[in-house]
BAMARKOL-860233 format. One line per 10 residues: number of its first residue (from 0); for each residue x, y, z of C-alpha. Coordinates in steps of 0.5 Angstrom, whole numbers, plus 500, padded with zeros to 3 digits. Layout:
N
NUM = X,Y,Z  ...
// end
This chain:
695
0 = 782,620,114  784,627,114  790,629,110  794,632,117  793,625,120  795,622,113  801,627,112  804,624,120  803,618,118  810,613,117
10 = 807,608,112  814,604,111  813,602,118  806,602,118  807,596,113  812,593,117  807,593,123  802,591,118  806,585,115  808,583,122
20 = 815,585,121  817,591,126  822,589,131  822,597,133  814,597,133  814,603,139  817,607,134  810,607,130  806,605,136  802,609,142
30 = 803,615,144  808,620,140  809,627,141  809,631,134  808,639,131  803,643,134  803,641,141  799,634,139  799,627,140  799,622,136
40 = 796,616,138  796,609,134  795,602,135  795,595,131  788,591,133  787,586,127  781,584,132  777,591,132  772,594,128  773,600,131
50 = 778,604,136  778,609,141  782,613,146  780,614,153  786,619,156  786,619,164  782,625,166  778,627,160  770,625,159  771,624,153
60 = 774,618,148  777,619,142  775,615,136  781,613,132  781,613,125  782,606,121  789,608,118  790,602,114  784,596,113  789,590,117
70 = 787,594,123  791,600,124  788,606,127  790,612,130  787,619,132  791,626,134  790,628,142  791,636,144  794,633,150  802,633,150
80 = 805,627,151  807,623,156  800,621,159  796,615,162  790,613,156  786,606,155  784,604,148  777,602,148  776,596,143  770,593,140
90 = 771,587,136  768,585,129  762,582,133  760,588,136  764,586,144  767,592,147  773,591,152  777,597,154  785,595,155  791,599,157
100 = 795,600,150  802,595,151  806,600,147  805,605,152  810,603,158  817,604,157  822,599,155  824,596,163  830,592,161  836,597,162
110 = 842,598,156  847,596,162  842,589,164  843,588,156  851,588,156  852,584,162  848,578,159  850,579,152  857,578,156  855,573,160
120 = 855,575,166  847,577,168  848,572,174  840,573,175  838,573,168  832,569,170  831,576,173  831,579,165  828,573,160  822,570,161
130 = 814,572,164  816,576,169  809,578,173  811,586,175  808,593,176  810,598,171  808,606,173  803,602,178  800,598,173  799,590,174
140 = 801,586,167  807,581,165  813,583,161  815,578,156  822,578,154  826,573,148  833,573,146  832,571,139  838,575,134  837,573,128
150 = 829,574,127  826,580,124  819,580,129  818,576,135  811,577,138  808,574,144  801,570,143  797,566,148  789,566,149  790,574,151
160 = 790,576,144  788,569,140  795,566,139  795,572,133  802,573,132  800,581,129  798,583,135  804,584,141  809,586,136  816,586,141
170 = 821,591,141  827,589,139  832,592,145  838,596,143  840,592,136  841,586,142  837,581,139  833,581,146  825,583,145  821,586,151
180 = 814,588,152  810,589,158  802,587,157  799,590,162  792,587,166  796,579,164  796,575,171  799,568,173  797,563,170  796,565,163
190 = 800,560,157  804,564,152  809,562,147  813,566,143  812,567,135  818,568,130  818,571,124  825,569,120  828,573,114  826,568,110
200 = 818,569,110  817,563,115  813,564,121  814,558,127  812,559,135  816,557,140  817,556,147  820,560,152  826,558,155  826,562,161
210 = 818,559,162  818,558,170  812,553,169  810,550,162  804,545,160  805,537,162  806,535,154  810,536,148  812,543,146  807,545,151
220 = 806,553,152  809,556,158  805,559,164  805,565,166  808,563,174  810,569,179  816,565,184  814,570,189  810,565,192  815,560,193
230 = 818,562,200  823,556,204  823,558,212  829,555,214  833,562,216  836,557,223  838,552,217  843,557,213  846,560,219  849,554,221
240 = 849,549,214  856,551,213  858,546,219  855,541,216  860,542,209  866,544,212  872,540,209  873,536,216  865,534,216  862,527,216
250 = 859,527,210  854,521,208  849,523,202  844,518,201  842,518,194  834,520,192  834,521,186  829,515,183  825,519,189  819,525,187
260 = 821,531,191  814,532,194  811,532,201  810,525,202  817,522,200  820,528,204  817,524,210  820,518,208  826,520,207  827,524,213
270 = 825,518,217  830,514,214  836,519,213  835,519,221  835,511,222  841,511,219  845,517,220  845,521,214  847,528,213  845,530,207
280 = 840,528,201  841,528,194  835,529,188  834,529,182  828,532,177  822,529,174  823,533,168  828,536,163  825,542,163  833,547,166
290 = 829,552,170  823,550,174  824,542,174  818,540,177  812,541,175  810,543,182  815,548,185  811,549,192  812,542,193  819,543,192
300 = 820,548,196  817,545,201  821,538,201  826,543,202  824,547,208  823,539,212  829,536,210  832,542,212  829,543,219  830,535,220
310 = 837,538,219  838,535,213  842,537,207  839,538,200  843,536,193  841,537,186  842,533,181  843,538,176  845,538,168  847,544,165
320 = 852,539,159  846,539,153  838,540,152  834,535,150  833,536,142  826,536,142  822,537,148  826,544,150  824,547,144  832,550,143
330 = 835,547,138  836,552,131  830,557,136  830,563,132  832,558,125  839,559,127  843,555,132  844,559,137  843,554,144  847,550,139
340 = 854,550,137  852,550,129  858,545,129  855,539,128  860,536,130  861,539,137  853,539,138  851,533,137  851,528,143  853,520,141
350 = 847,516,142  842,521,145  837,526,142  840,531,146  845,537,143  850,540,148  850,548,148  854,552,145  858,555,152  863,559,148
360 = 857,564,147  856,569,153  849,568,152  849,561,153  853,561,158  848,567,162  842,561,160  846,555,165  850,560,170  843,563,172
370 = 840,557,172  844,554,178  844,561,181  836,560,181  835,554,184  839,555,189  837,562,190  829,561,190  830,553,193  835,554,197
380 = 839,547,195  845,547,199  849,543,194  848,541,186  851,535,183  853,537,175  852,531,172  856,529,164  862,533,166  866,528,163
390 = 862,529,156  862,537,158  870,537,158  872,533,153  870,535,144  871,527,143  867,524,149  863,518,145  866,519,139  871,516,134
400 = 874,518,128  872,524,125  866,525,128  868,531,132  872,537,131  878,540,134  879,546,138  883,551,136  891,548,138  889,541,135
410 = 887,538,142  880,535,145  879,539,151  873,543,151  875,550,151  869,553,152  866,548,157  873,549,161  872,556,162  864,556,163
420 = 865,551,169  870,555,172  866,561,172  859,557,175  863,555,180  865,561,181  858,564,181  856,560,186  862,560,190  861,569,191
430 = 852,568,191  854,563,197  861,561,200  858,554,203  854,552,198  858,545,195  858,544,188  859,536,187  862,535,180  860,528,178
440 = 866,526,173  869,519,170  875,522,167  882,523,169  882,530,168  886,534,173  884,539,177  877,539,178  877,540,185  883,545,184
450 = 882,552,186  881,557,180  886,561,181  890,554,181  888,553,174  883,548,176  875,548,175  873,550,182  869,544,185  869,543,191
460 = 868,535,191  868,530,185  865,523,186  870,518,184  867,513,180  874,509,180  873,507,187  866,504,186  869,501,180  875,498,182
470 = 873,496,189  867,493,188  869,490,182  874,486,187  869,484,191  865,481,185  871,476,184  871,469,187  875,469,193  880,464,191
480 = 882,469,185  882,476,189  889,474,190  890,476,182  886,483,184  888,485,189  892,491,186  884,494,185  883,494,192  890,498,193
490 = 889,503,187  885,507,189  890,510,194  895,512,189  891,518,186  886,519,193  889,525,194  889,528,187  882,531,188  877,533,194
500 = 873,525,193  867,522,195  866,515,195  860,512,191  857,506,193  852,504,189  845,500,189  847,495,196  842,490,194  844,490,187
510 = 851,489,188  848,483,193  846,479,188  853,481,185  856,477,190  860,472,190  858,465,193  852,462,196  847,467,200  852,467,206
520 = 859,468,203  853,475,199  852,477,206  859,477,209  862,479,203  857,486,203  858,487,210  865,487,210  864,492,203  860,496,207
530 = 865,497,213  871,499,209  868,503,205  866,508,212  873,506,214  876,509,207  878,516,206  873,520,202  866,523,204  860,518,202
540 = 855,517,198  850,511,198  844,509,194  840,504,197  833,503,193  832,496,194  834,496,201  827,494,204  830,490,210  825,484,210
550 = 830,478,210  834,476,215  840,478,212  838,485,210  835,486,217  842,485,219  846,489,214  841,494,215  844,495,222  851,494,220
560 = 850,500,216  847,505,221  852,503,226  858,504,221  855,511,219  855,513,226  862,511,227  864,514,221  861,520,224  862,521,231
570 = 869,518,229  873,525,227  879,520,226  875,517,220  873,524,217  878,531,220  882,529,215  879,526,210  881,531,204  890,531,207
580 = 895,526,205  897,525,213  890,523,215  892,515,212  898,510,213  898,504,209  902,499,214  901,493,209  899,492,202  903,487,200
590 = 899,482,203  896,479,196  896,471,198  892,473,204  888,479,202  889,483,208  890,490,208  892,494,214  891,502,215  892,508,220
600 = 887,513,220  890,519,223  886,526,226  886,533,227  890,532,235  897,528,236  894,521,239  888,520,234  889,514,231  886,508,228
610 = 888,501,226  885,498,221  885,491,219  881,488,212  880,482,211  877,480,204  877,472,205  874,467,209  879,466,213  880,467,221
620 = 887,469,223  887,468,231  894,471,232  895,475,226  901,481,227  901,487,224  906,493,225  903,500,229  904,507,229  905,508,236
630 = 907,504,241  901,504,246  894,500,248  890,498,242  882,497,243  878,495,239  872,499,238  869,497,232  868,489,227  864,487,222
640 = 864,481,224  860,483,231  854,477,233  850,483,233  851,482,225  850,475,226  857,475,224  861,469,228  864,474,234  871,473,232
650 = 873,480,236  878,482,240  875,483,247  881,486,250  885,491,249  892,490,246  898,492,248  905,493,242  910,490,243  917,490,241
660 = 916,487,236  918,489,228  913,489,222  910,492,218  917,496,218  915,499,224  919,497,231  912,496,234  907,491,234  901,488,236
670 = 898,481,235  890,480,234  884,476,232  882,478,224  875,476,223  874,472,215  871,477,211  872,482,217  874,489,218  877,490,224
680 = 878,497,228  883,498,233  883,505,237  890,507,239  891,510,247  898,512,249  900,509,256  907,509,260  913,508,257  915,502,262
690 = 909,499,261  910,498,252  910,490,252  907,488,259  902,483,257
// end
């Protein structure tokens, strides 16, 4: 070497190159301008025998100089930098390929993109973070990113450089604890990891977070996959998705998410979201994985764009509360717990190998808001289900004693988790003000549909889990004994107008066979279960997996159901109001030995109204009185207990007048036939006043 290159020459940090710790390797390689109007040219090739440099424009390559036997060489160039050069490498047995140096491009990721991350406010650092397959200076490659703070080096390794972790070292970005390089000449479908090097000397590999695809196995690598390719055309779609979500829209979700999203189920479903009437679908993902949940995500897409054309809705069931311990890869990433809250006590989840993020960190918090952003940005789902709400809000969810720790006022509520709701449901909220964001939720916590600027957590809709538990576990009593539950067929009124609810109603066939009785007094009792629940305030949502419509029986639930959904939708008494206290009037709930409810439902217009009769026993009432609203006709439009249903027909078939009559604590009232396991819909039609009476 000669003693000019030798004088150039940083050998501390060429050491560290060398020993592969340099998290700020462009400082030491590529192209540096130095005394003389030279340039001094380096590149760390463990892998070479022997190095040249080839700048743009000249004939001739240089031959670098072997600086220090690991494989670091360097040669001074007359041209001034910056200029466009390749390093021509030919490996120890005897190939020779000519690449384009790494350490040549500029750094990509700006000061600004890294305080909002850093913040937590870089809504699209999925944009940021990852294998991002780009051009830089009009040359094809990948820029790798990392948010590792707390290792020394980080190097990205894959087939393209033998996973050898000395190669590629990456530039740590402004101290932030992000690491960059750009490798040009890489493609999609390269697998790639990222290997750490820790202070302690212990060198480890990991996934990357951010991997839009990674390998179908544990601790599989990423693959390099360009999201360009994903397109859903369903432009007619988004310009009027917002009427199908507004407050007063029929909303029935048919619940999926023990379907695979993909070509073939999207047939299936849309055929029998139509038979039915559903408006919206909801799914799930096969996998853990938070980015790309799907091993295919053209299939996704497409199974997006035909629900959509069917004029079908589409619902994710997304998990932004923990990550599993060990398939994810994040759990102490860079030999800290940074994903993690290094509480042990806030960290782990009860029961599950899973670990819940540590959301009081903006980078964090930057992870899982990208992460509903890019789902609904590049799939164009209309709505996200958050599922373990409850365990997200709660210090103590699942465990007792002193198995957890407290926040900083002594109480239990998840302080960070608090302000990271309301900040994704406000992220969501800006991308898309028609996007639902459905928070699936079995705790008393006030406010989740509440406005943020309200103090709540911005959701537009929670499931409530209370009402499934409590009616259905009425319908599970012997008939004899309902008398003694009737107060949980009732309560679920009490707190309906607490928050923005959608009724879920699980598994039909599984709750059948949960039924009281023979096979009969089953049947009656799902389909009077089934009628009340589209007859009740709140949007709807059905699982119906075992449903296969074979026997007679499911035959005629099957149509109970679809015709009840189609009266709840074409009905706009029975969903206009469905969200404000002046859409529902109980007229009797105090009828507990006969077990007869009597409801209104009310609309938008002055005389939109229903009359709703349950009967939850095995007995008919041939002229039951019950108190009305209004003085008027009332006609029947709709009964469970149809023989269409195979039910015994007992139905009004005449219109009904009220009559003068007090019940129910109203002046007016009318007498009608109640069906056994029966729900009765009477619709009210204003008539002349001289005519109120008359039969």
């Amino acid at each position: 070497m000669t003693k000019k290159l030798y004088n150039l020459m940083d050998w501390a940090e060429i050491e560290a190159v060398t020993y592969a710790e340099e998290d700020h390797p462009k400082a030491v390689l590529g192209a540096h301008p130095v005394r003389g109007g030279q340039t001094l040219v380096t590149a760390y090739r463990p892998d070479a025998a022997e190095v040249s440099v080839k700048v743009k424009g000249t004939k001739a390559a240089v031959d670098m100089e072997l600086a220090d036997e690991d494989g670091y060489f360097a040669a001074l160039v007359k041209n001034k930098e910056p200029f466009e050069y390749e390093l021509i490498v030919k490996d120890k047995e005897g190939n020779t390929k000519t690449v384009t140096d790494p350490y040549s491009f500029p750094d990509s990721i700006t000061k600004r993109d890294i305080q909002k991350y850093v913040s937590g406010i870089h809504y699209r650092a999925y944009e940021l973070l990852g294998a991002q397959v780009m051009k830089i200076n009009g040359i094809e490659g990948v820029r790798f990113a990392v948010w590792a703070p707390n290792a020394i080096r980080v190097s990205v390794v894959g087939d393209f450089n033998n996973w050898d972790g000395r190669m590629y070292q990456m530039e740590r970005l402004f101290d932030s604890g992000i690491f960059e390089l750009f490798v040009p000449g890489l493609s999609e479908g390269e697998k790639y990891k990222f290997e750490l090097k820790l202070h302690s000397g212990l060198t480890f590999m990991r996934r990357d977070p951010y991997a839009f695809l990674s390998e179908d196995k544990e601790d599989g690598a990423g693959i390099v996959y360009n999201t360009a390719k994903i397109s859903v055309s369903d432009d007619a779609w988004l310009e009027q998705r917002g009427r199908y979500q507004r407050d007063d829209a029929a909303i029935c979700i048919f619940d999926c998410r023990n379907v695979e999203p993909d070509k073939k189920s999207a047939k299936n479903i849309i055929e029998k979201a139509k038979k039915y009437g559903f408006t919206h679908v909801l799914i799930s993902s096969p996998n853990d994985s938070l980015y790309i949940p799907v091993k295919k995500p053209e299939e996704l897409a497409s199974f997006v764009e035909q629900l959509h054309r069917a004029q079908l809705a589409v619902i994710f069931s997304w998990t932004p509360a923990s990550f599993d311990s060990v398939s994810s890869g994040l759990t102490a990433y860079d030999g800290t717990c940074i994903y993690e809250d290094p509480d042990g006590n806030r960290s782990y989840v009860p029961g599950e190998d899973r670990k819940y993020f540590n959301l009081g960190r903006g980078e964090v918090r930057n992870y899982v808001v990208a992460n509903a952003v890019f789902l609904l940005d590049l799939f164009h789902f209309d709505a996200l289900m958050v599922k373990d709400v409850a365990k997200m809000l709660y210090l103590d969810y699942g465990k007792s004693g002193s198995g957890w720790t407290p926040n900083m006022y002594g109480g239990n509520e998840n302080l960070d988790a608090i302000d990271f709701l309301r900040q994704m449901t406000s992220a969501v909220h800006k991308l898309s003000s028609d996007v639902l964001v459905i928070s699936d939720d079995d705790t008393s916590y006030a406010g989740i549909t509440d406005s943020v600027s309200d103090e709540g957590l911005g959701f537009d809709y929670k499931l409530d889990r209370g009402w499934s538990r409590d009616v259905t576990g009425y319908f599970r009593q012997e008939p004899l004994a309902r008398s003694n539950h009737y107060n949980e067929i009732c309560f679920p009124m009490i707190y309906q107008y607490n928050e923005r609810f959608i009724l879920p109603l699980s598994d039909i066939a599984d709750i059948w066979n949960d039924m009281p009785g023979d096979s009969d007094e089953k049947f009656s009792n799902l389909k009077c279960l089934i009628a009340y629940f589209f007859m009740h305030p709140g949007k709807k949502m059905i699982s119906m997996d075992n449903l296969d419509e074979k026997s007679r029986e499911q035959k005629y639930v099957a149509e109970l159901l679809a015709d009840a959904m189609s009266f709840y939708s074409r009905n706009e008494v029975l969903h206009s109001k469905d969200l404000e206290q002046e859409g529902f009037e109980w007229i009797n709930n105090i009828s507990a030995r006969e077990n007869i409810l009597v409801f209104a439902r009310r609309g938008a217009k002055r005389d939109d109204l229903f009359v709703i009769v349950a009967n939850f026993l095995n007995i008919p009432r041939k002229k039951y009185k019950i108190g009305v609203p209004k003085a008027g006709k009332y006609t029947e439009v709709f009964n469970s207990d149809s023989e269409k249903y195979d039910g015994f027909g007992f139905v009004n078939k005449d219109a009904v007048l009220s009559e003068k009559d007090e019940c129910d604590g109203r002046e007016d009232s009318v007498r009608i036939r109640v069906a056994p396991y029966g729900i009765t819909v009477l619709r009210y039609n204003a008539v002349r006043e001289q005519k109120v009476g008359r039969k």
